[in-house]
C-alpha positions in Angstrom: 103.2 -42.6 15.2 106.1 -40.6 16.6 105.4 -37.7 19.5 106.4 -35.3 16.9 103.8 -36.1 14.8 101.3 -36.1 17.7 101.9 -32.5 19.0 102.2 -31.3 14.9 98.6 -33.1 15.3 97.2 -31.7 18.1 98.4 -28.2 17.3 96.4 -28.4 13.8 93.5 -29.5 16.2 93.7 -26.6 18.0 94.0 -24.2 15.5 91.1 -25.5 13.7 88.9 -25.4 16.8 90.0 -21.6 17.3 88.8 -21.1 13.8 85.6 -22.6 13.8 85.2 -20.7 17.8 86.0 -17.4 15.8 83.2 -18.3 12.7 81.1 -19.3 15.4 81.2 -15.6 17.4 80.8 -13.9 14.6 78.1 -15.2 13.8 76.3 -15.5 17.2 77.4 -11.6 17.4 75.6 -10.9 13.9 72.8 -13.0 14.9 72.7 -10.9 18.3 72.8 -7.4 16.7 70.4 -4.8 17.9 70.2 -3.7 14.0 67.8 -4.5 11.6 67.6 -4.7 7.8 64.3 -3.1 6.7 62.5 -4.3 3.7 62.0 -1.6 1.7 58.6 -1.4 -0.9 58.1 1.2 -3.8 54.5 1.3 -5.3 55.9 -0.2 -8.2 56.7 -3.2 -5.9 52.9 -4.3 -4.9 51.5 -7.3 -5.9 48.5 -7.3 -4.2 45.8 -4.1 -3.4 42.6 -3.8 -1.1 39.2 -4.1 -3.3 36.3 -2.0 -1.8 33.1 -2.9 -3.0 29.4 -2.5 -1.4 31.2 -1.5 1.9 33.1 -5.2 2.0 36.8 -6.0 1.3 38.6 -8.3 -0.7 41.6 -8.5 -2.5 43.1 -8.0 -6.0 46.2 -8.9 -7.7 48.0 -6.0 -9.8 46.4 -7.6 -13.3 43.3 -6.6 -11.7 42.2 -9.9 -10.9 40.0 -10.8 -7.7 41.7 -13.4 -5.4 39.9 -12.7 -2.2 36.5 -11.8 -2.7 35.1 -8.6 -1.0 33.0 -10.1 2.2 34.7 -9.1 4.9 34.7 -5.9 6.9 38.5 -4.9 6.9 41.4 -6.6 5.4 45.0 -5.7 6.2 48.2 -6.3 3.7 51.2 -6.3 5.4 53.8 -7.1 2.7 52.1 -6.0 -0.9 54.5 -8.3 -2.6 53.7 -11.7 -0.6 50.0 -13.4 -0.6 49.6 -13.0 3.0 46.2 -11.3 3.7 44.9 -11.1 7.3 41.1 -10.8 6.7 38.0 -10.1 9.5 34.8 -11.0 9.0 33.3 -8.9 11.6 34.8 -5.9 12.7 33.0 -6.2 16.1 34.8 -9.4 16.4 38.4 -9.8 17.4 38.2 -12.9 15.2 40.7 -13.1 12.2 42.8 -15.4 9.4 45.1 -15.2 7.5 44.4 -16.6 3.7 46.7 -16.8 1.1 46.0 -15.7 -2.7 44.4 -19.5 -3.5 41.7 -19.0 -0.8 43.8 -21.0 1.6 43.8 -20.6 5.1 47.4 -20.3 7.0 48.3 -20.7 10.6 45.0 -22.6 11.7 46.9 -23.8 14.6 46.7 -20.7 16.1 44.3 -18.6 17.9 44.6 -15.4 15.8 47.4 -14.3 13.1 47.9 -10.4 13.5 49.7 -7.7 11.8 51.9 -5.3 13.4 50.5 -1.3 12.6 53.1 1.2 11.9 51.3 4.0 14.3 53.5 7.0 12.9 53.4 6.1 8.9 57.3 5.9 8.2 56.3 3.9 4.8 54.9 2.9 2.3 53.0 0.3 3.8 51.6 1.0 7.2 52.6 -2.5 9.5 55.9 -4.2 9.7 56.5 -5.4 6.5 58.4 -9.0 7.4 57.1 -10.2 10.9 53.8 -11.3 12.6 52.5 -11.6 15.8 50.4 -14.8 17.1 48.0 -16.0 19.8 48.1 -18.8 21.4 45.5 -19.0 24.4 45.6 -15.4 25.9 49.0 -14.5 24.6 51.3 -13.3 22.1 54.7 -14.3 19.9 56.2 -12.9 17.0 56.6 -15.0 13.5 57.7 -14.1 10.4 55.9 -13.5 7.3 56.3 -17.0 5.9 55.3 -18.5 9.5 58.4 -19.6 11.2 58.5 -18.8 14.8 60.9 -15.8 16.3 59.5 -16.1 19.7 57.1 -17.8 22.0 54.1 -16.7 23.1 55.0 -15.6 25.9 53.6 -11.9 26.1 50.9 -10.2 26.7 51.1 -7.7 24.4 53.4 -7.0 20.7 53.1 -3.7 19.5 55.3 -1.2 17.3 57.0 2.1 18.3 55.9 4.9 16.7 58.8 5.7 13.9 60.9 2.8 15.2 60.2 0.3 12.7 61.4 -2.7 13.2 61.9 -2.6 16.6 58.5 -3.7 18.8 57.4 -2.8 22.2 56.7 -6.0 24.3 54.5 -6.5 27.6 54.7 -8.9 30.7 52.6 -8.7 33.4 51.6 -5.0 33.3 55.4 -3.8 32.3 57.4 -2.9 28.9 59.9 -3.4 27.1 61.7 -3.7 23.4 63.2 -6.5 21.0 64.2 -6.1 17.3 62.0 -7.7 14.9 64.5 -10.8 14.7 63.9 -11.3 18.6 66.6 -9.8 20.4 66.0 -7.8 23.0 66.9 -4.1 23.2 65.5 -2.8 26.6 64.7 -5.0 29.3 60.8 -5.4 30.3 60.6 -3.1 32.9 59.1 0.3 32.5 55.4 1.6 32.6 56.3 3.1 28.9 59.1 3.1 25.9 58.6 6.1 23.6 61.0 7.5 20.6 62.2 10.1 20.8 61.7 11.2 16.9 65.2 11.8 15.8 65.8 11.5 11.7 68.3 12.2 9.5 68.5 11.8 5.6 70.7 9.1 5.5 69.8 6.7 8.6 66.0 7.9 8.4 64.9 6.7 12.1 67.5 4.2 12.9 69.4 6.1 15.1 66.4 7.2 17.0 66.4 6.4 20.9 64.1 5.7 23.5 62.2 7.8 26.3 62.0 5.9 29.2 58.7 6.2 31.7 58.6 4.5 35.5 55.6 4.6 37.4 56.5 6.1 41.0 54.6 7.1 43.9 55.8 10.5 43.0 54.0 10.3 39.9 55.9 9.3 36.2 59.9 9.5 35.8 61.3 9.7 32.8 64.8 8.0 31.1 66.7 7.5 28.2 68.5 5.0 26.2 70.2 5.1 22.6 68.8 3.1 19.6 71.0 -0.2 20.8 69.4 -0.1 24.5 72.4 1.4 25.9 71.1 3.5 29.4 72.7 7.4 29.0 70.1 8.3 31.6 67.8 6.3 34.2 63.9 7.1 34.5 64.5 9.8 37.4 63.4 13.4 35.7 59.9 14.5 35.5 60.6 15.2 31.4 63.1 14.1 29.4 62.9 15.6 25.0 66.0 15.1 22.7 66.9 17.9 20.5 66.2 15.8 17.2 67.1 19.3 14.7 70.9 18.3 15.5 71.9 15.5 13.3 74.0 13.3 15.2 74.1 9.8 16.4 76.9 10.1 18.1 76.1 13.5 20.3 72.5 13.3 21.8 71.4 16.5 23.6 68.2 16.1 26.0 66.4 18.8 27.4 65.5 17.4 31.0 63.1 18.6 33.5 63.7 18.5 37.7 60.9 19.8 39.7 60.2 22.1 36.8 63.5 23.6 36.4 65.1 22.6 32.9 69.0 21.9 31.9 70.8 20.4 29.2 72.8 16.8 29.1 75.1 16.4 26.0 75.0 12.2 26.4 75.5 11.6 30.5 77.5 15.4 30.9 75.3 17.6 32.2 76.5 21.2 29.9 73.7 23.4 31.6 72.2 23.0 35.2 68.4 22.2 35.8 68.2 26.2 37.0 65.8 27.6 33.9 61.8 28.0 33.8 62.1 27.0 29.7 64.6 25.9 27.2 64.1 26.3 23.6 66.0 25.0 20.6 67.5 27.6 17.7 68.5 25.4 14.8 69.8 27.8 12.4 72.7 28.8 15.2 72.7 26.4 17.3 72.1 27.9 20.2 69.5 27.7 23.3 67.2 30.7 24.3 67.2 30.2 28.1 64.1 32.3 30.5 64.7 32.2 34.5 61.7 33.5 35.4 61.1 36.5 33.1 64.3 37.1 31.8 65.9 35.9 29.0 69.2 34.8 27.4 71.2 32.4 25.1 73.5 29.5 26.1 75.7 27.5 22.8 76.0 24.0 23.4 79.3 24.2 25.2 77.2 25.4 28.0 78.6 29.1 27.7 76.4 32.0 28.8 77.0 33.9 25.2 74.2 36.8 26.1 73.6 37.8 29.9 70.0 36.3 30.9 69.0 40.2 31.4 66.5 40.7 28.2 62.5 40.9 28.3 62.8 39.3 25.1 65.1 37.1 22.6 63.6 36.7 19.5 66.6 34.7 16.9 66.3 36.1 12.8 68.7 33.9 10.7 72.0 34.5 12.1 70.7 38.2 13.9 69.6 38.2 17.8 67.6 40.6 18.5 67.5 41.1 22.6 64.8 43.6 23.6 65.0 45.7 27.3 62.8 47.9 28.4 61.5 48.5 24.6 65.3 48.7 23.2 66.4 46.6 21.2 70.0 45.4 20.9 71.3 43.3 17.6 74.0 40.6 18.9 75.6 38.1 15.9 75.9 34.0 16.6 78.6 34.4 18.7 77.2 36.9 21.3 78.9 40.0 19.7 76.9 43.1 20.1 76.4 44.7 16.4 75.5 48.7 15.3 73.4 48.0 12.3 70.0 48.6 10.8 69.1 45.2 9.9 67.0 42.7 12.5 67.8 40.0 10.3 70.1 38.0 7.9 70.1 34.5 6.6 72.8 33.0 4.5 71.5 31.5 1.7 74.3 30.3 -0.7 78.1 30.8 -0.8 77.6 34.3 -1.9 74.9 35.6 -0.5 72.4 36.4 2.0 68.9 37.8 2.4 68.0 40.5 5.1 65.2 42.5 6.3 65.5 46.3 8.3 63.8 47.9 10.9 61.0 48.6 8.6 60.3 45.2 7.7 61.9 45.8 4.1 63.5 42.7 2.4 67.2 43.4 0.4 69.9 40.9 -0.4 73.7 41.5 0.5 77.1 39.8 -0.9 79.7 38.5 1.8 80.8 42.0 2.2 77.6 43.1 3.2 76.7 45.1 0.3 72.6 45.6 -0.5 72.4 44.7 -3.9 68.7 46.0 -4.9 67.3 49.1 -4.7 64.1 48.4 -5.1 61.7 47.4 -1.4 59.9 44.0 -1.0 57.8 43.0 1.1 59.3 39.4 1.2 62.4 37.7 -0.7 63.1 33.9 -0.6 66.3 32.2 -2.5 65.4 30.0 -5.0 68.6 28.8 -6.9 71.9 30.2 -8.3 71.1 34.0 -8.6 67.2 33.4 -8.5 65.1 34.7 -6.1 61.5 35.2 -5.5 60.2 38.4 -4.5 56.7 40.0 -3.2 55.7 43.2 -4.0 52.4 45.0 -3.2 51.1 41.0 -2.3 52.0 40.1 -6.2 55.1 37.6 -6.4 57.5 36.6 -8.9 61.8 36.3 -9.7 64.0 38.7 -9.9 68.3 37.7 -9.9 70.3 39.0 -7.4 71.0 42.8 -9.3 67.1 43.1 -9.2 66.2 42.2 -12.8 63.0 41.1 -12.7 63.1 37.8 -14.3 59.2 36.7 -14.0 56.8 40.0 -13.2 55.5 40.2 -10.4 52.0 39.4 -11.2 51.0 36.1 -9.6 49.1 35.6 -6.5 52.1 32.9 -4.8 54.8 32.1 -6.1 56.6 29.1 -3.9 59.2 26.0 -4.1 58.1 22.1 -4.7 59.4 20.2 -1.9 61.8 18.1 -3.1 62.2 19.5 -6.8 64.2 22.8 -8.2 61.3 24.6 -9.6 58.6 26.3 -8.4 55.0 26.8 -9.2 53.1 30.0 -9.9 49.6 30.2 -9.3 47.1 33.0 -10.3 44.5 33.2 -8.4 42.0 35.1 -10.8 41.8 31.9 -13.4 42.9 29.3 -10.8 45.9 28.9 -12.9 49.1 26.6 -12.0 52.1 27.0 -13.9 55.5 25.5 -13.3 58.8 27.9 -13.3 62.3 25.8 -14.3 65.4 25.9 -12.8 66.3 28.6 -15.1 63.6 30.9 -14.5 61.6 30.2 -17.3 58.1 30.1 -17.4 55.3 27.8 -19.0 51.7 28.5 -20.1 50.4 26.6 -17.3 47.3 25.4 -16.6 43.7 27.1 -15.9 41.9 25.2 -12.9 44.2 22.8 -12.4 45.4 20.8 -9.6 49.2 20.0 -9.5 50.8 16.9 -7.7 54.4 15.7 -6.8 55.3 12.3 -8.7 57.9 10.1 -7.8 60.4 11.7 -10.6 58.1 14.2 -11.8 55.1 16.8 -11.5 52.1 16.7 -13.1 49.4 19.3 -13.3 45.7 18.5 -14.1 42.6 19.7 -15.0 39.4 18.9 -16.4 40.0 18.4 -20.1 44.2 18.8 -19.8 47.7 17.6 -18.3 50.8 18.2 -18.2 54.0 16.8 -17.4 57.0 18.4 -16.0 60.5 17.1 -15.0 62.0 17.7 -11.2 63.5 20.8 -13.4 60.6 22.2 -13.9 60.8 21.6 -17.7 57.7 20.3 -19.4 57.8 17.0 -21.1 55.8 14.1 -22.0 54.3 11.0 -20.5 56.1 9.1 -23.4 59.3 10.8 -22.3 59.0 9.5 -18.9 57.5 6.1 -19.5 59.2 5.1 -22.3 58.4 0.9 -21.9 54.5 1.9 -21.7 52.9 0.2 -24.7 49.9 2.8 -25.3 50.2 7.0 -24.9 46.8 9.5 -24.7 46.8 11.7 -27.7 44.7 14.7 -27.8 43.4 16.0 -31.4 40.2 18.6 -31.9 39.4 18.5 -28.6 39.0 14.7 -27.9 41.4 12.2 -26.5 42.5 8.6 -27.7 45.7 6.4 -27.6 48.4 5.3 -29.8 51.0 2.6 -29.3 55.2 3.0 -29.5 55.2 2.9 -33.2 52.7 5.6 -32.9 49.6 3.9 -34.5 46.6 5.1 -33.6 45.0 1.8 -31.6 42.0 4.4 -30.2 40.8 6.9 -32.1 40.2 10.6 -29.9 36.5 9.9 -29.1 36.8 10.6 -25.8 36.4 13.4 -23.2 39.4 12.5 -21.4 41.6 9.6 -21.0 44.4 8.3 -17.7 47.5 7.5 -18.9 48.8 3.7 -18.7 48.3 2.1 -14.9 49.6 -1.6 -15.3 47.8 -2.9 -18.2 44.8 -0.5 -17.9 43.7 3.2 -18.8 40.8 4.9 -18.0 38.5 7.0 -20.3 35.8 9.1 -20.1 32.8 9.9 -22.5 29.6 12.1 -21.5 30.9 12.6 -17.6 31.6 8.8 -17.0 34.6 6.5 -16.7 35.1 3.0 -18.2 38.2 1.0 -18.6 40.2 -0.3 -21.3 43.0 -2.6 -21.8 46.6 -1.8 -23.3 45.4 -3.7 -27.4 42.3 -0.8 -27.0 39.3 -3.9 -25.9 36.8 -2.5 -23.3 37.1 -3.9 -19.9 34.5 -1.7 -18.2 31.9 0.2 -20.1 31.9 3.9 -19.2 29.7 3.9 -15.9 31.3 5.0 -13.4 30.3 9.3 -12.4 33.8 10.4 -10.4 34.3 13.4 -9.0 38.2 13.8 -9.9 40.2 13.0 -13.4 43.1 12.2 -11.6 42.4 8.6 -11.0 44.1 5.4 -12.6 42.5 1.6 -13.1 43.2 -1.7 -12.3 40.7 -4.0 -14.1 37.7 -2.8 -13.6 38.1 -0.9 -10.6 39.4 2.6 -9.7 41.7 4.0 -7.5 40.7 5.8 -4.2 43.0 8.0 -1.6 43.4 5.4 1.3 45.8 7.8 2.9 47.7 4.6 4.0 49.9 4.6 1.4 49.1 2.0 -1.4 45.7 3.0 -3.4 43.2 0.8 -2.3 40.5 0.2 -5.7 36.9 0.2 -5.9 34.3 -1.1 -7.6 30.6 0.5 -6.9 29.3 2.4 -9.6 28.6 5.7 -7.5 29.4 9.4 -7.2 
């Protein structure tokens, strides 16, 4: 072979090798990244639900099916869609296993198999949904949830950081730190404690949240901080240390720190304002910091400019209005510091056009971007509500009125106030105990009388004794069929009494009954003479009517009925009690 050919050889060789070196840090790198990839579980998800029944717990599948009997005293799920069920047979005991849905015991080998609690609930489920931890002799490692080994046991302690799921705080000999729940470590094990520090935003929920450092000294606790990826910004040297989590940013963290009780600002590691002030406090709306040295007060932006003199007994901030108060006067400055000669103590913008204010005398008005008060009527309270909506209070009676003061619902109900999440709002009367849901457009239904109205995953629903009603995130009534349109069977109410018919809308269950739940699985609930029983989606009787409950708003599985675990997923139970 001719030296040509050789080199022509050996520089394919090398190439090649470079290639493969490239692959190869990539993937180390992605194997090595502080993120994680949350699992994420809707209610629709679960497989498997907590069974309560004579004060024991077992489990059942979502047909309603027992597959671990109800004989121990707690039971803990930590992926509803996996047959992994840590179960403990006394709760006095630190003894546990882990079973699967065959009765079959996993992980023998080890001392215990633990889950991992969520301590601030950030989900559905409250324990890390995709890892385990393990004991062998006296300590700890972390598996995942099919049983392959992330780390050794080599710690003393695994536990979770409150709304930092998926990353876990770790102990060795009497000292913390943090790894991600694929093993890599964030924070070195070396501090007394690792806190969040609660930051969340819409789109990275608590992702970008970082950590509070504590150290132990002889001077008593220090306090740190580090990003979400275990980068230091500031080492454990102030006696407090509290992010500003109302400013959504990930890449700009402001902390409010505290030296020998004096407080400043750091914008990442540049201090903006010195440690100099008795108290620091947060405006959102503006942006700005309300500062007190001693007893005066005055406001800082977050450039660190003094944008009102720290001369004022009082700064009270009213939507984009300061109100600075000396000596019992009061002076009205705007966001920027500007002193203002004007009769209004506050304004709020609300939408592109306009914003809501309220005057010296405490009366509410609305103005356009010129500053023109468009009602002439007083309130005692307005609050936007969409386009040229509003609700207003009058003489403690609420309704909407648009933005030239045409009432558009009178002002006769007790509270009148948003859904979270939804663009309606509901009306209540307090007389009749009466709910009713307002639209998007203003519009008004009948409601219901003593009913009790609850926030659905894409819709509302009001109930009551003998009624129900469904309502779209618009506020616009509709119907169960409407919304669950692969359901197989739908209530029907005729004289009084309900029953069921299927999609073709034959009657399968004739209106016998008191009341009825709509479609849970392959189960609905019914009610005759004050007590519950169960049938299946064909209309054949699972459970005779025996059960007394306090509440219609309750679905089946099998035979059992949901209870509020306040943990998330229902858990079901099974004693006939009240």
């Amino acid at each position: 072979m001719s030296l040509k050919k050789n080199k022509k050889g050996l520089v394919f060789l090398i190439i090649i090798l470079l290639i493969v070196g490239i692959i190869a840090f990539i993937n180390i790198r992605k194997g090595n990244s502080s993120n994680v990839k949350l699992e994420t579980i809707k209610a629709e998800d679960a497989e498997y639900y907590l069974l309560l029944k004579d004060n024991k717990y077992g489990v059942i599948n979502k047909a309603g099916q027992v597959v671990v009997n109800p004989e121990y005293d707690e039971i803990k799920i930590p992926n509803p869609t996996k047959d992994v069920f840590i179960c403990v047979p006394d709760a006095n005991s630190d003894v546990s296993k882990a079973l699967d849905s065959k009765g079959n015991e996993l992980w023998s080998e080890f001392n215990s198999v633990d889950t991992i609690s969520i301590k601030a609930i950030t989900s559905l489920v409250p324990y890390e949904k995709s890892v385990l931890k393990y004991k062998q002799g006296s300590l700890y490692g972390l598996m995942d949830i099919n049983g392959d080994k992330i780390t050794d046991a080599i710690y003393e302690d695994i536990s979770n950081i409150d709304y930092k799921e998926g990353y876990l705080k770790i102990k060795k000999e009497g000292l913390y730190g943090t790894i991600n729940i694929k093993g890599k470590e964030i924070l070195k094990i070396e501090y007394d404690n690792i806190l969040s520090d609660g930051y969340y935003d819409q789109e990275t929920k608590y992702s970008n949240a970082g950590f509070i450092l504590r150290t132990k000294t002889d001077d008593g606790y220090r306090f740190g901080y580090a990003k979400a990826d275990g980068k230091i910004i500031l080492e454990p040297i102030y006696n407090e240390v509290n992010r500003i989590t109302e400013i959504e940013s990930s890449k700009d963290i402001y902390l409010i720190t505290s030296q020998n009780g004096r407080y400043g600002l750091i914008k990442n590691k540049k201090k903006i304002i010195e440690n100099d002030y008795t108290e620091i406090g947060f405006d959102k709306t503006n942006k700005l910091l309300i500062v007190q040295k001693n007893n005066s007060y005055g406001v800082y932006d977050l450039n660190g400019k003094n944008i009102i003199p720290i001369d004022y007994d009082s700064i009270a901030i009213a939507g984009e209005y300061i109100n600075g108060t000396k000596e019992e006067q009061t002076v009205i400055f705007d966001a920027k510091g500007n002193n203002i000669d004007t009769d209004i103590v506050s304004k709020e913008k609300v939408s592109d056009q306009y914003s809501i204010v309220i005057d010296k005398d405490n009366n509410y008005n609305i103005i356009d971007n010129n500053g023109n008060k468009l009602l002439n009527e007083k309130y005692s309270y307005i609050e936007f509500f969409n386009n040229d909506l509003f609700i207003a209070t009058k003489n403690s009676n609420a309704g909407v009125i648009n933005v030239n003061g045409k009432i558009i619902i009178p002002l006769e109900y007790s509270t009148m106030k948003k859904i979270t999440g939804t663009n309606c709002l509901e009306a209540t009367m307090v007389e009749t105990n009466k709910i009713a849901i307002v639209s998007s457009e203003g519009k008004i239904g009948d409601g219901v009388e003593n009913g009790i109205s609850s926030l659905e995953e894409n819709y509302i629903k009001v109930i009551s004794e003998n009624d129900v009603k469904y309502y779209t995130l618009d506020g616009k009534e509709t119907s169960y069929r409407e919304l669950f349109a692969n359901n197989e069977i739908y209530a029907i109410k005729q004289n009084g009494k309900w029953g069921f018919k299927d999609k073709s809308d034959k009657v399968i269950v004739e209106c016998k009954y008191d009341f009825v739940t709509e479609q849970n699985g392959r189960f609905v609930g019914v009610k005759l003479d004050g007590k519950w029983g169960v049938l299946d989606t064909k209309g054949n009787t699972v459970k005779e009517p025996s059960y007394t409950l306090s509440w219609n708003d309750v679905s089946f599985l099998g035979e059992y009925y949901a209870i509020d675990s306040n943990v998330g997923l229902s858990i079901y139970c099974g004693d006939v009690r009240e």
